[in-house]
C-alpha positions as CSV (number, residue, x, y, z in Angstrom):
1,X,-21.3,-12.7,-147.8
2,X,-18.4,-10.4,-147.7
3,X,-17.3,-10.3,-151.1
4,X,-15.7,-7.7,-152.7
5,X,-17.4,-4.4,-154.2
6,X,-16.4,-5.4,-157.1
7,X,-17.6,-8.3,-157.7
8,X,-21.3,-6.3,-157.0
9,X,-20.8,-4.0,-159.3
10,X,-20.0,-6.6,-162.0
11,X,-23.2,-8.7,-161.1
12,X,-25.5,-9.4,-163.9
13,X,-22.8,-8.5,-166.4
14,X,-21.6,-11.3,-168.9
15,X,-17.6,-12.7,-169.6
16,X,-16.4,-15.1,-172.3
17,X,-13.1,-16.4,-171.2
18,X,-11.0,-19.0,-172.9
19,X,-14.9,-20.0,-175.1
20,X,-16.6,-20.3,-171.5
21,X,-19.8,-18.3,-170.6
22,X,-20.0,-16.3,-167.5
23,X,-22.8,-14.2,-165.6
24,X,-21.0,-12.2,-163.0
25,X,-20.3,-13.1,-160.2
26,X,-19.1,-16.7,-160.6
27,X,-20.7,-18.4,-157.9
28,X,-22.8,-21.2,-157.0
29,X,-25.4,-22.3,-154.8
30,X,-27.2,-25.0,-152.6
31,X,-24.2,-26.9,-152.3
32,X,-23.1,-29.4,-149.7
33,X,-19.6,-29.7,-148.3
34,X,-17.8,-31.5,-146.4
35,X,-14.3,-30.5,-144.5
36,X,-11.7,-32.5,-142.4
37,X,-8.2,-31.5,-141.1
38,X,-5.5,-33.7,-140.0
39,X,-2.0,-33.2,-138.2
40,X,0.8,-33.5,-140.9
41,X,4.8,-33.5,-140.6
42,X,5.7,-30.0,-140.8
43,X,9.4,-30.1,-143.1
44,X,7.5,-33.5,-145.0
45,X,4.7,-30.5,-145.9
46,X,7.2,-28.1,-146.4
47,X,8.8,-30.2,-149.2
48,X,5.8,-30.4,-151.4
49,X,5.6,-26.8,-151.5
50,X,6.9,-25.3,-154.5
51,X,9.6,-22.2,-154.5
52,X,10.2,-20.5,-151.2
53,X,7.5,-17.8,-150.5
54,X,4.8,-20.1,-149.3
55,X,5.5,-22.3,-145.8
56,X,3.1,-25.2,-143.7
57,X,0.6,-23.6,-141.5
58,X,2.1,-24.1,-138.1
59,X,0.0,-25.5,-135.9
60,X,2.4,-26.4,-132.4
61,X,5.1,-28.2,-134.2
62,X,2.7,-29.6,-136.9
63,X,1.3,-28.8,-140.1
64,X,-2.2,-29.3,-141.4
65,X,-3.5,-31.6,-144.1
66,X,-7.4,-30.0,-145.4
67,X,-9.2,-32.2,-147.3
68,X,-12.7,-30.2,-148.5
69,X,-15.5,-31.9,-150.5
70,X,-18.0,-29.5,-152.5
71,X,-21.1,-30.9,-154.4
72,X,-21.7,-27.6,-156.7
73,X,-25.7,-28.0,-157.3
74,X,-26.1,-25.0,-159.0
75,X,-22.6,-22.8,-160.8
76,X,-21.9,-21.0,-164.2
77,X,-21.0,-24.1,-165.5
78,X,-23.5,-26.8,-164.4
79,X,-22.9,-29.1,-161.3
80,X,-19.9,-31.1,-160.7
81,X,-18.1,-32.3,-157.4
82,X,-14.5,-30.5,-156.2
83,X,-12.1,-32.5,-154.3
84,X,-9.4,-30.6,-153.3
85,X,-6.5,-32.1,-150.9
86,X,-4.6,-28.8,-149.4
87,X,-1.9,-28.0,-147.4
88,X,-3.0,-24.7,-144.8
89,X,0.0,-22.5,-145.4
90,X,1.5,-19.0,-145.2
91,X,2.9,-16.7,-147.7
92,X,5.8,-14.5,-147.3
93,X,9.9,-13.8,-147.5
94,X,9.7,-15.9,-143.8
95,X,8.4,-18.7,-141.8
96,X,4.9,-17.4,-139.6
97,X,5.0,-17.8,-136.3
98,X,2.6,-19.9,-134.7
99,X,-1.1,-19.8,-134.3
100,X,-1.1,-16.1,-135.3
101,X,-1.7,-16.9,-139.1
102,X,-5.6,-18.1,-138.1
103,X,-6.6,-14.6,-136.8
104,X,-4.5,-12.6,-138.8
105,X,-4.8,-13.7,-142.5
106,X,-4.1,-10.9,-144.3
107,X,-1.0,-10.1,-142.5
108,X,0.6,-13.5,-142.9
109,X,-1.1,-14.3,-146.4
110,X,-3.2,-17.9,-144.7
111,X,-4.5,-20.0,-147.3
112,X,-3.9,-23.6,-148.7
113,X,-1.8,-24.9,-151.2
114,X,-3.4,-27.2,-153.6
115,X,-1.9,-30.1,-154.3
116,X,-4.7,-31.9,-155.9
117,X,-8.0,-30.9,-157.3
118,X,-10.1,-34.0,-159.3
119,X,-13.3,-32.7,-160.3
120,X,-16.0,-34.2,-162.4
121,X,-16.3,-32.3,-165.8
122,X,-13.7,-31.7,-168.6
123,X,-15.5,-28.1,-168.8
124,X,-14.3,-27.2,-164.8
125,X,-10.8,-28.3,-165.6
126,X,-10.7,-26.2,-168.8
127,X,-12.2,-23.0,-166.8
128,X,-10.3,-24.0,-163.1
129,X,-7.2,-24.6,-164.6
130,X,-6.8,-22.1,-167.9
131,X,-8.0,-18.9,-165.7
132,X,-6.9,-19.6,-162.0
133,X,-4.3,-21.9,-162.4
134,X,-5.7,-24.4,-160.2
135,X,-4.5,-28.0,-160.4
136,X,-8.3,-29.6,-161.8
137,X,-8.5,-32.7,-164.0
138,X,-11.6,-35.1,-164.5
139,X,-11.9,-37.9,-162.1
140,X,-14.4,-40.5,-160.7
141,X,-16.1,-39.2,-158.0
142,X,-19.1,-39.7,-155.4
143,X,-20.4,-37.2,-152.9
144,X,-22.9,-39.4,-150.6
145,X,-24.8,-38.4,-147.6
146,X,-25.3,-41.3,-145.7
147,X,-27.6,-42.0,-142.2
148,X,-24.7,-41.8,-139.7
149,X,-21.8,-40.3,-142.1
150,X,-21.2,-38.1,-145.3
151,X,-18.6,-39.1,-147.7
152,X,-16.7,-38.6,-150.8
153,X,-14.6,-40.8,-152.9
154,X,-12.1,-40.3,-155.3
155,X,-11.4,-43.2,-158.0
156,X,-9.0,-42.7,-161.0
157,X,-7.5,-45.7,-163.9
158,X,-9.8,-48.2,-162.2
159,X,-8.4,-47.5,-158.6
160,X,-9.5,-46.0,-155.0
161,X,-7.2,-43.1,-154.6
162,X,-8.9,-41.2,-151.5
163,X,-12.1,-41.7,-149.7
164,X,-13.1,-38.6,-146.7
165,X,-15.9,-40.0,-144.3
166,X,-17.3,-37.2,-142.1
167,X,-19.5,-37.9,-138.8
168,X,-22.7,-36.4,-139.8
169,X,-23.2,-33.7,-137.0
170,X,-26.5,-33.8,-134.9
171,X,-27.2,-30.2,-136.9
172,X,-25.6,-27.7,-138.5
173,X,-26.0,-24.4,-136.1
174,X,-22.9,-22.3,-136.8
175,X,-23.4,-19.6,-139.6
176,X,-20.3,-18.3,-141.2
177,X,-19.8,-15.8,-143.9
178,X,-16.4,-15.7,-144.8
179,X,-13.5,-15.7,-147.7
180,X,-10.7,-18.0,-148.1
181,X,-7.2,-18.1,-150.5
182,X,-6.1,-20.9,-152.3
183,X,-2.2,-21.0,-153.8
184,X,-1.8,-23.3,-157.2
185,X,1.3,-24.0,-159.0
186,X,0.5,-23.4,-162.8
187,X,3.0,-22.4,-165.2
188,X,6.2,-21.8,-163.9
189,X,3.9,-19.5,-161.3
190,X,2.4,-19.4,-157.5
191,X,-1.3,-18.8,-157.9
192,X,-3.4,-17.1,-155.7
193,X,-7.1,-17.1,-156.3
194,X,-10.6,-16.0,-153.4
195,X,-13.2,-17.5,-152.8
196,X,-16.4,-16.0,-150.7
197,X,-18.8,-18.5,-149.1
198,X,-21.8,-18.7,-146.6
199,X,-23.9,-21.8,-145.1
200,X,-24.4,-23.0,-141.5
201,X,-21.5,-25.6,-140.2
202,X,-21.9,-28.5,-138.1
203,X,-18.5,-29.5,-136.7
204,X,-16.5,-31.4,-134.3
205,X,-12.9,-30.7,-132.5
206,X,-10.0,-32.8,-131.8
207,X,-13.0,-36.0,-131.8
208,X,-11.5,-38.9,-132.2
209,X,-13.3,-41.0,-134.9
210,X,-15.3,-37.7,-136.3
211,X,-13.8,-38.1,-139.4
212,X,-12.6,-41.1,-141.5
213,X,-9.4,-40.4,-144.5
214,X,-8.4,-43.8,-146.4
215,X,-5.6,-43.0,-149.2
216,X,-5.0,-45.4,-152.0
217,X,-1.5,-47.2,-153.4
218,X,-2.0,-45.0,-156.9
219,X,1.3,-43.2,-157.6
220,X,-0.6,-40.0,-157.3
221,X,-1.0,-40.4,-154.2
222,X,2.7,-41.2,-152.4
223,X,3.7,-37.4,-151.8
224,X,0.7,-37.8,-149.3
225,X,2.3,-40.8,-147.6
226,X,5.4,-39.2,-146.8
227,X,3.2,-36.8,-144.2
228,X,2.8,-39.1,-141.5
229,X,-0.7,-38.4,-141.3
230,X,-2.6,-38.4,-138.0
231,X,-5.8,-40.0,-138.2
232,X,-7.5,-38.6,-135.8
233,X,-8.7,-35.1,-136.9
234,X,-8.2,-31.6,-135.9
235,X,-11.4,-30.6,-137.0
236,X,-14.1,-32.1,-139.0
237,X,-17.3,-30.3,-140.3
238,X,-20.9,-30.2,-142.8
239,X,-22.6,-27.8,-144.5
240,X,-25.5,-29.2,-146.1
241,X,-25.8,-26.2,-148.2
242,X,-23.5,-23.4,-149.4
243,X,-23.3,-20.1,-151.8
244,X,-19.8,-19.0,-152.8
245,X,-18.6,-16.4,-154.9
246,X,-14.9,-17.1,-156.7
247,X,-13.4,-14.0,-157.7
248,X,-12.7,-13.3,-161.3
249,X,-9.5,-11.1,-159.5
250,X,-6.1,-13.4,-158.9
251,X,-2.5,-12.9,-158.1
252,X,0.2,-14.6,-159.6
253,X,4.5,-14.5,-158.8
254,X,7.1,-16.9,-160.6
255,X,8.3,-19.7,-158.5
256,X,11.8,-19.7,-158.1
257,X,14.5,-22.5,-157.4
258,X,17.9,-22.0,-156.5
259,X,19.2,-23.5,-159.7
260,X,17.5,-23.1,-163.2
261,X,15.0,-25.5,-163.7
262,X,15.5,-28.2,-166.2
263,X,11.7,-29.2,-166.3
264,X,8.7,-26.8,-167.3
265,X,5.8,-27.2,-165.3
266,X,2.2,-28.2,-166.9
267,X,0.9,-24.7,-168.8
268,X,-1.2,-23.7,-171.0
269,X,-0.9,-26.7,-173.2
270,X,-2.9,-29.1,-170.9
271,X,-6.0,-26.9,-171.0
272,X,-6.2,-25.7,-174.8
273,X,-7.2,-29.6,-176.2
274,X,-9.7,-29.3,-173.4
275,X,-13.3,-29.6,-174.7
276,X,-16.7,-28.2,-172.6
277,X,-18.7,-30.9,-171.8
278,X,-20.4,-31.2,-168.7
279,X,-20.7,-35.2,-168.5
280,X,-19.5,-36.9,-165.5
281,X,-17.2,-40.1,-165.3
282,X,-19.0,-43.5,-164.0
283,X,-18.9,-43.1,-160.1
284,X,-16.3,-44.4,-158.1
285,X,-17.1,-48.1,-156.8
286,X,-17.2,-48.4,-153.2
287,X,-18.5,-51.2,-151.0
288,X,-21.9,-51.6,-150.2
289,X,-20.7,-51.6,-146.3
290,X,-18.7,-48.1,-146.5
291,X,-20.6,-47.0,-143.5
292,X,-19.9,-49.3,-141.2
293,X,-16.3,-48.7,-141.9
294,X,-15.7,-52.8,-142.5
């Protein structure tokens, strides 16, 4: 896994942060994921992105939509499930040109905005959110790996916000070793944090009917209905097992607006009442028939 040096000198080294225990490196293991990316409206994307440093991935005219699905096993902080719902973006004083972004990360600054992050456990929004400004908060979720299909649903107040079917791949051959950047908004300020993962994929390409996205009518969930989702995927993928490293390092800038802002964004407020249990919500109910897609 190519994480940094760092992070190797600092293993086996402890960290209270915020009252939460940490053995260097924060990382996890034996964790299954799931992934699917669908074609968005490029300017629809562009308008839930906050400031104006960070712009929609382009991808031909479109932008990209990345759902991801980890079931942490084993972590710092006990298991829980992360749902995160991303936009693939750039970051920089200009629009990237096309393509280019996917081989040339650094350069253009490729990532994914979060726009929303439900995980199971009040301690994982405390930690996620207090340290590396990530959008968490507790949710009822499922991570279920079926005979023909892995899935993961996301319930909130009673209601079905989000479910992600994947087409369980006939293996999972492709090793990758490789590090990823997530922006937050948190603060008043862009957040950039790294993650460093390794596990062998199974995936499919522009397959029609390899992966399955249903989005609910709760009011959370109407910025993603303005961004005339394709459902047919780009690219849909399984890793029945991962290890990933999140890096203790982050980089933050102030998001600006052309006019003074009139309405503070969450802060720190929303994460000091925050307690450290590790109990998960009742799982989210979905019908007995989810496979069959009826």
């Amino acid at each position: 896994m190519a994480i940094p040096a760092r992070q190797k000198r600092q293993a086996g080294r402890y960290a209270l942060v915020d009252g939460i225990p940490f053995k260097m490196p924060v990382s996890s293991e034996r964790s299954p994921a799931l992934m699917a990316a669908f074609s968005i409206d490029r300017e629809a994307a562009r308008r839930l992105l906050p400031g104006n440093e960070i712009y929609p991935f382009r991808l031909w005219n479109r932008g990209l939509l990345v759902i991801t699905v980890i079931n942490y096993m084993v972590t710092n902080i006990g298991s829980y499930i992360e749902y995160s719902i991303a936009i693939a973006c750039t970051h920089g004083a200009h629009k990237a040109p096309r393509l280019l972004p996917g081989l040339f990360t650094k350069t253009f600054g490729t990532g994914q905005y979060v726009v929303d992050l439900p995980v199971s456990t009040e301690l994982s929004v405390k930690g996620g959110r207090g340290i590396w400004g990530m959008p968490k908060h507790q949710a009822n979720l499922d991570f279920v790996i079926g005979n023909e299909w892995v899935s993961s649903q996301y319930d909130l107040d009673g209601q079905m916000l989000m479910r992600i079917d994947v087409k369980k791949p006939d293996s999972a051959w492709l090793p990758l070793n490789m590090g990823t950047a997530n922006y937050c908004a948190f603060r008043g300020m862009l957040m950039k944090s790294y993650i460093y993962f390794k596990g062998k994929l199974g995936f499919s390409l522009f397959k029609k009917g390899s992966a399955r996205l249903y989005i609910g009518d709760h009011p959370r969930m109407a910025p993603l209905k303005t961004l005339d989702i394709d459902p047919n995927p780009i690219f849909s993928g399984f890793f029945p097992a991962t290890a990933g490293v999140l890096d203790d390092y982050f980089e933050c800038w102030f998001i600006t607006e052309p006019q003074p802002p009139t309405t503070p964004m969450a802060g720190l407020e929303t994460t000091y009442p925050l307690g450290y249990s590790r109990e998960w919500l009742a799982k989210p109910k979905r019908p007995t028939d989810w496979e069959t897609g009826l």
